[in-house]
DOBA-210313 format. One record per residue (C-alpha): residue in one letter; x negated, y, z negated. Coordinates in steps of 0.1 Angstrom, whole numbers, padded with zeros to 4 digits, always signed. Each point is the difference from the previous one (the first is absolute). Layout:
<nodes>
aXYZ;...
</nodes>
This chain:
<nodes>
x+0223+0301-0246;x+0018+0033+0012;x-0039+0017-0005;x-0016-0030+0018;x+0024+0004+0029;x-0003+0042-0001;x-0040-0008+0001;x+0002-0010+0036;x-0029+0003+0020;x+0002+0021+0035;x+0021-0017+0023;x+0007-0029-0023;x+0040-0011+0005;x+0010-0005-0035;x+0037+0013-0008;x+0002+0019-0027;x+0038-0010-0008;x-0004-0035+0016;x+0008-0015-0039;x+0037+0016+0002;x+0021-0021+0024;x+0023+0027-0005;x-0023+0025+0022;x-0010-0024+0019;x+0002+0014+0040;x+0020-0010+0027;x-0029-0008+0021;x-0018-0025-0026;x-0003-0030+0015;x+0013-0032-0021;x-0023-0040+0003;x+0004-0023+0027;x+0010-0026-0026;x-0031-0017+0002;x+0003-0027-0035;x-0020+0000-0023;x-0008-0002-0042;x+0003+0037-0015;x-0035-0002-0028;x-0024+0024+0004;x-0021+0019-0016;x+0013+0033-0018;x-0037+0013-0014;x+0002+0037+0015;x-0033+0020+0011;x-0018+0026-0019;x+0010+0036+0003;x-0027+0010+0026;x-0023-0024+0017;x-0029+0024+0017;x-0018-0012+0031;x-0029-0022-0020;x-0034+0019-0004;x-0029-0011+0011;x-0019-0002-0032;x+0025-0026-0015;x+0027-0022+0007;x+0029+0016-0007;x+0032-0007-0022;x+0005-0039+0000;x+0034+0004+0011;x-0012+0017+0036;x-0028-0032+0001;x+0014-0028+0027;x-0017-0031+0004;x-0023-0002+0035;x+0014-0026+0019;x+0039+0007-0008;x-0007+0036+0006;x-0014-0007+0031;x+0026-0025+0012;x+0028+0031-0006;x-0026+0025+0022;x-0001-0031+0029;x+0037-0004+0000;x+0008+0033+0003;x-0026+0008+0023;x+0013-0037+0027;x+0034+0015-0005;x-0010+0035+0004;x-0014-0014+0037;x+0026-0017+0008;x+0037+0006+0022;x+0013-0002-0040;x-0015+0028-0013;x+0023+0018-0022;x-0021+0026-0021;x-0011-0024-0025;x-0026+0012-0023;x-0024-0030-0010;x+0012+0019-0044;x+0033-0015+0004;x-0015-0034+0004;x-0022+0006-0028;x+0033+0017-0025;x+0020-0035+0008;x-0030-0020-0008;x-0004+0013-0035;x+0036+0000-0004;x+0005-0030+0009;x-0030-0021-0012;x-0024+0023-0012;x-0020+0003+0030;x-0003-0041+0001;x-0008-0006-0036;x-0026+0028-0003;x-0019-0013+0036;x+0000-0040-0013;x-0006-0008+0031;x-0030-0024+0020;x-0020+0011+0030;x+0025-0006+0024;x+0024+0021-0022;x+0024-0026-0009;x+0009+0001-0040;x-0016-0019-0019;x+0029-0013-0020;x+0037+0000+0013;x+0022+0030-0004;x+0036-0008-0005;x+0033+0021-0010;x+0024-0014-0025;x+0022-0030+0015;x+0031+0016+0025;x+0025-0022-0015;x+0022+0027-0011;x-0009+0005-0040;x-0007+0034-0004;x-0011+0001+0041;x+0015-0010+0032;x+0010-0035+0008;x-0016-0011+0030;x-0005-0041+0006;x-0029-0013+0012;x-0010+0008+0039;x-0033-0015+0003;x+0001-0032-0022;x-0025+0014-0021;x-0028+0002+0020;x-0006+0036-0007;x+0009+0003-0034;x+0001-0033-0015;x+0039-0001-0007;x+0022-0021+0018;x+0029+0010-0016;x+0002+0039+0003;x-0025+0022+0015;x-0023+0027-0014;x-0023+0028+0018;x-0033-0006+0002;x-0035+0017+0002;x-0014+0032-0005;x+0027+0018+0024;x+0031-0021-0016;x+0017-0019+0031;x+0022-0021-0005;x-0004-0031+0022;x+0030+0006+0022;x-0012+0037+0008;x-0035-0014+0001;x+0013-0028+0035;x+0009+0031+0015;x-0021+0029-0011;x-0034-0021-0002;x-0030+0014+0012;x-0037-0010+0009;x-0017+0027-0013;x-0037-0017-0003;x+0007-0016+0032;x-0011-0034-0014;x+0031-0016+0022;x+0023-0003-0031;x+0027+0024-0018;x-0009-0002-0042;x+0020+0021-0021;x-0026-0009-0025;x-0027+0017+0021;x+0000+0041-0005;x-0011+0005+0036;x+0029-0024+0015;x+0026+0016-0030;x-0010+0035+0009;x+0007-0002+0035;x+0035-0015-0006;x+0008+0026-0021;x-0007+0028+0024;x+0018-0019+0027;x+0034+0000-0023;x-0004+0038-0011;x-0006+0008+0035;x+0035-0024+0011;x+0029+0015+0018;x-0020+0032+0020;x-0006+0016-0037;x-0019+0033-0003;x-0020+0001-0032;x-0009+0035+0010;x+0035+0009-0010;x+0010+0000-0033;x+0032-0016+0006;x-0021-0026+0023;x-0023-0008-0027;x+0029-0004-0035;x+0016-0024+0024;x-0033-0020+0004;x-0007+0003-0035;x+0038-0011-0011;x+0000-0029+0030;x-0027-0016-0019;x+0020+0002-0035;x+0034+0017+0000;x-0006+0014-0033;x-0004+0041-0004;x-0023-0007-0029;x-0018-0022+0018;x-0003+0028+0025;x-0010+0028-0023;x-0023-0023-0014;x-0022-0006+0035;x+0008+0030+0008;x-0020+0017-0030;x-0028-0021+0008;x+0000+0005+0038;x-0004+0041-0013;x-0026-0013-0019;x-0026-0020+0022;x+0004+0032+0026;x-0015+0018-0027;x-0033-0021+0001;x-0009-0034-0005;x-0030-0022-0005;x-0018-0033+0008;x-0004-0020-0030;x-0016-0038+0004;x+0027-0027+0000;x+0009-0018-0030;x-0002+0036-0021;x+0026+0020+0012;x+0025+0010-0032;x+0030-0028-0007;x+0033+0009-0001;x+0021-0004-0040;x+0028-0001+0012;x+0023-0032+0007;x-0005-0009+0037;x-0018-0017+0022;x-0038-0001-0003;x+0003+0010-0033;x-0024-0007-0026;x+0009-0036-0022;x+0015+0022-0028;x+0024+0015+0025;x+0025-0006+0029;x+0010-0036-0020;x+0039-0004+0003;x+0024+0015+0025;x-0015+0036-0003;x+0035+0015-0010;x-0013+0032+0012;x+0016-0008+0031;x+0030-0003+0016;x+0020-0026+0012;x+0005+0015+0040;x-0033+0001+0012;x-0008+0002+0032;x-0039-0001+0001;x-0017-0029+0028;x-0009-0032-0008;x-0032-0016-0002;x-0016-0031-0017;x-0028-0026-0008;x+0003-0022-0032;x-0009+0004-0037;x+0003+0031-0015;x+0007+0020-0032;x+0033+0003-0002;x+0025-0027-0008;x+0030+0020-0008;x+0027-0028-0001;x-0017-0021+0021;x+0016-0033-0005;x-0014-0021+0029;x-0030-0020-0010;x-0038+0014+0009;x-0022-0017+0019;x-0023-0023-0012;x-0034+0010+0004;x-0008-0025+0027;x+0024+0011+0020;x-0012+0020+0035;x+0019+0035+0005;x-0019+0012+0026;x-0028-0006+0025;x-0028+0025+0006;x-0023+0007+0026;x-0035-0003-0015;x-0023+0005+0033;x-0038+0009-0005;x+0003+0020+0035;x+0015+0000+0032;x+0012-0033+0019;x-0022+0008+0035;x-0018-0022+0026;x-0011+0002+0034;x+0017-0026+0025;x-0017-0033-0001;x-0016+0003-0036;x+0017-0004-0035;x+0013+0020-0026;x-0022+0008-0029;x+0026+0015-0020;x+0022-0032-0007;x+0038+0014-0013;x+0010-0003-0037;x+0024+0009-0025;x+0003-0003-0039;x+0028-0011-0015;x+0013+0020-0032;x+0025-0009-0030;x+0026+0028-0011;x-0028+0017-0020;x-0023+0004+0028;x-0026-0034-0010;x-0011-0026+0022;x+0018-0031+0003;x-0013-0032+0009;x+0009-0030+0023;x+0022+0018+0024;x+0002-0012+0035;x-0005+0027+0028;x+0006-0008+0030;x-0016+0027+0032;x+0016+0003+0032;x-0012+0016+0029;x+0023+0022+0020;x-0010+0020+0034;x-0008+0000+0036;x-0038-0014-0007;x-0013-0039+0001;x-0014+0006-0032;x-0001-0025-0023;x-0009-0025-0029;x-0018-0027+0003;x+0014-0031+0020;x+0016+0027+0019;x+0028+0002-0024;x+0021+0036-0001;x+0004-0006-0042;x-0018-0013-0028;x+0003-0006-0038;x-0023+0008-0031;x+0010-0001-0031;x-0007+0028-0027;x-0029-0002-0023;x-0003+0007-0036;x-0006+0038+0010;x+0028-0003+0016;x-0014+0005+0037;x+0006-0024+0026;x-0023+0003+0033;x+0010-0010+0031;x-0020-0024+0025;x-0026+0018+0028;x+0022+0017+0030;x-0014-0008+0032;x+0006+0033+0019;x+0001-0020+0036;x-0004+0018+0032;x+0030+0020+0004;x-0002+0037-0015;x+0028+0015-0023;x+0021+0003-0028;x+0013-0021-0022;x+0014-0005-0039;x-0004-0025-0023;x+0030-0006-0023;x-0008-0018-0036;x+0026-0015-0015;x+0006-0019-0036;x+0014-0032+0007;x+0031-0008-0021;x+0004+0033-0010;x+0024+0028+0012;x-0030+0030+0000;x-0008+0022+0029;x-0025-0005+0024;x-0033+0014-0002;x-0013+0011+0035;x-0028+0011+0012;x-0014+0013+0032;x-0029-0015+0024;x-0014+0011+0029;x-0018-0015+0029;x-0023+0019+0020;x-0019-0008+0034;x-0031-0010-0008;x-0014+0018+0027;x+0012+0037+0014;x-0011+0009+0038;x-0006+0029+0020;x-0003+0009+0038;x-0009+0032+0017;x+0020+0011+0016;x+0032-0014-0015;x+0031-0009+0021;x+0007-0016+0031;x-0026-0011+0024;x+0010+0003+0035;x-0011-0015+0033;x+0014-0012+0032;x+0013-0031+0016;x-0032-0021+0013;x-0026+0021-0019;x-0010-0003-0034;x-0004+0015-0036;x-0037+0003-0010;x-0020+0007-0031;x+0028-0005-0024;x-0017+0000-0038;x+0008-0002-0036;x-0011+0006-0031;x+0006-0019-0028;x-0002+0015-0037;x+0008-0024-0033;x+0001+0032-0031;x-0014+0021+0028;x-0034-0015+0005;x-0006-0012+0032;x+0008-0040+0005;x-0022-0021+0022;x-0001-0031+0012;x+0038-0004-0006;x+0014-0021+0027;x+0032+0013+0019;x+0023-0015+0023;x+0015+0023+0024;x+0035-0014+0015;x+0022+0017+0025;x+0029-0006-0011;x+0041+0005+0006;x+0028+0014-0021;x+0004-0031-0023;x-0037-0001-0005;x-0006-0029+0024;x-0028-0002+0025;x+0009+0012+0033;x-0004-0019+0030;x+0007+0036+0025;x-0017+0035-0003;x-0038+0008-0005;x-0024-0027-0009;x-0039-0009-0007;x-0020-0023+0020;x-0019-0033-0018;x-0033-0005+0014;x+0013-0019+0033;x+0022+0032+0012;x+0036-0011-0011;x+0025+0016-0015;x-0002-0002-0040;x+0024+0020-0024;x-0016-0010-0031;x-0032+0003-0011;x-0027+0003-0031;x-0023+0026-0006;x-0026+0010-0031;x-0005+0034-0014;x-0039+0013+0002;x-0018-0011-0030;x-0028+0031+0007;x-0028-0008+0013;x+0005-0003+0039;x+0034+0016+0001;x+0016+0025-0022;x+0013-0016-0033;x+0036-0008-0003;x+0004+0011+0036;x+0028-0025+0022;x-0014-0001+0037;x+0026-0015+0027;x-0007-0011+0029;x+0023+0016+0033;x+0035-0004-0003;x+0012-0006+0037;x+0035+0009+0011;x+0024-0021+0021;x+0031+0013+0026;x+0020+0008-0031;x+0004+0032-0012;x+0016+0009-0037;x-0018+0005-0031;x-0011-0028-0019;x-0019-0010-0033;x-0034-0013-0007;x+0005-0012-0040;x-0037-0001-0019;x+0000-0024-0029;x-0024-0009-0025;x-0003-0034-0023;x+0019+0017-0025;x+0030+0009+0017;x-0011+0036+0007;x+0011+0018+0028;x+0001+0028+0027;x+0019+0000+0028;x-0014+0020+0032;x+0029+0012+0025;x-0014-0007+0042;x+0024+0020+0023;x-0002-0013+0037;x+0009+0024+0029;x+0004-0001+0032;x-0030+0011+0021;
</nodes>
């Protein structure tokens, strides 16, 4: 260790004394008492780890797995642009990873970066590790009776309520998920206005994460290591750690891991299942059982107002171990400023899970209001966390005017040769009927203000109009007729709307002559 730690790489902040507590400075910074289970992994690096070369991979140790490698390079890089950058080098993410689970289970992760199987720390309940009762009734880590820390990053599931992140920006927080665990993580090194640049700033990180000076020699020998040069290795083959710990092959990390010690102070995380049932005494389980509810969209939930969703919102349901389970009962709700919809015009349906596991919701009807909205799944009968996912509504139709902004004209004249264009995915829409409405502040009709005339010369403040279609008049092309203006002066609204619910609003400001 002491020539692992005199190996550092230019600028890299690991203390060469930082193993004797007698030494230690007055200026190193002690944890925030974050809790947590104290195994990890105690494999050490080589001696030297050279930048890769070109003409081969490199030494396997160096070799991190694509999409947890690149989840450590996001985080640090969101962080890095954010008002909580603290100096955090994307390597530190990377050193806890392989400490902690060895870099999730060697990259067993699927597409969306979300382990394959569960990855759980020994039970908290004070054998060997700290005793810390269960705080999330076992939705995170299957154990209702005392927690454990969960995923590739090791929160425990009381850090994890606080600390979660939505690092894929799928609309849920999953410490399973390297790209959500990854930003967590550099959110609590970067906690209290730290400054990783510093080396005092970064062993405080380090130690808030696990108060254990091993624990930070260890990660900080590989943090010195992956500045020396890493490389991309597909997922599923980085190298697995030997030693007891989380993420560990089968023929390790079994038991308590007595490596550690008993005052850890490392965050929590948590899904169910796992490999290590160190005095776990509560029962597992069973294999039908739901643990968690996953997002399983094929793309995007879009529409344009007045149409339908073709996207229709579904989750899987998965056991402890990460398979399917059948027969569970999900209900969708939709929440948000839209008058989107299922069918009958109902705000939530149900649809049961399949034998894959998936349930699909009914067809949304988008309506005719434009926005944002979520839909929440939910397991009925079960205490599991929503699954959201976001929807938009888009106008149908966009418009254009030239020039733009007010129109103005005086009392007892008129405004003349007002047009529009209407564009649906910027072609050019004709024959696309529009009703143009002056309108007050509430959106009614108004009875005052400028007006068009109907065919007999009186006064008519609401009429419809259709867009060109091309062949005698410009296509997609709104022509309206005068707009006269009465004795009042002020500035008032003329409202275009379309079948849809798509609409532009053109401002009219009267003056006095």
């Amino acid at each position: 260790m002491a020539a692992l730690t005199a190996s550092q790489a230019p600028g890299a902040e690991v203390d060469h004394r930082v193993g004797d507590p007698g030494k230690e400075r007055p200026d190193e910074a002690q944890p925030d008492g974050a809790p947590g289970d104290d195994a990890y992994h105690t494999e050490l690096p080589p001696l030297e780890s050279p930048a890769p070369p070109r003409t081969s991979p490199g030494p396997s140790e160096s070799g991190i797995p694509a999409s947890v490698l690149a989840a450590y390079k996001m985080a640090a890089r969101s962080l890095g642009a954010s008002d909580a950058a603290c100096g955090l080098r994307w390597e530190l993410l990377a050193a806890i990873g392989k400490v902690e689970s060895g870099q999730a289970r060697g990259g067993a992760v699927d597409k969306s970066g979300t382990t394959l199987k569960p990855i759980l720390g020994p039970v908290l309940n004070g054998s060997g590790f700290a005793r810390i009762h269960d705080t999330d009734g076992g939705r995170l880590d299957g154990d209702k009776r005392f927690d454990r820390a969960v995923g590739p990053m090791q929160f425990i599931p009381s850090t994890w309520s606080r600390w979660g992140a939505d690092g894929n920006g799928d609309g849920s927080r999953d410490p399973a998920n390297i790209q959500d665990a990854a930003l967590a993580a550099a959110g609590y090194l970067c906690a209290g206005e730290r400054d990783l640049g510093t080396k005092a700033g970064l062993h405080r990180s380090v130690l808030s994460y696990n108060d254990s000076r091993a624990y930070l020699r260890t990660v900080l020998a590989w943090y010195d290591f992956y500045r020396k040069g890493t490389h991309k290795v597909p997922d599923g083959t980085g190298p697995l750690p030997d030693s007891p710990g989380a993420g560990a092959t089968d023929g390790a990390g079994k038991g308590n891991g007595s490596h550690g010690g008993s005052g850890s102070h490392k965050p929590g995380k948590g899904h169910g299942g796992g490999n290590g049932d160190g005095g776990h005494d509560s029962p597992a389980p069973s294999p039908g059982t739901p643990t968690d509810l996953k997002p399983v969209l094929a793309g995007p939930l879009t529409a344009y107002t007045g149409g339908t969703f073709e996207q229709r919102p579904r989750v899987k349901a998965v056991n402890a171990s990460g398979k399917a389970v059948k027969g569970v009962r999900i209900k969708y709700t939709i929440k948000g400023d839209t008058d989107a919809r299922f069918p009958g015009g109902r705000t939530s349906a149900t649809a049961p899970t399949g034998a894959d596991g998936i349930s699909l919701a009914p067809v949304i009807d988008a309506g005719e209001r434009a926005g944002e909205f979520t839909v929440s799944a939910t397991a009925e009968g079960r205490d599991l966390s929503a699954a959201k996912m976001h929807a938009t509504v888009s106008p149908k139709y966009t418009f254009a005017r030239t020039p733009e902004g007010p129109l103005k004209a005086p009392v007892d004249s008129e405004f003349t040769e007002i047009k529009v264009e209407l564009e649906h995915e910027k072609e050019a829409a004709g024959g696309v009927p529009v009703t143009a409405t002056m309108i007050t502040e509430d959106g009614e009709e108004n009875t005052k203000g400028p007006y068009f005339k109907d065919l007999f010369g009186n006064e008519d403040r609401s009429i419809t109009k259709t867009t060109g279609g091309g062949v005698l008049s410009k296509k997609g092309v709104l022509e309206l007729p005068a707009v006269h203006t009465d004795g009042h002066t002020g500035t008032y609204t003329l409202r275009l709307t379309t079948e849809d619910g798509s609409t532009y609003d053109i401002p009219l400001k009267v003056t006095a002559k």
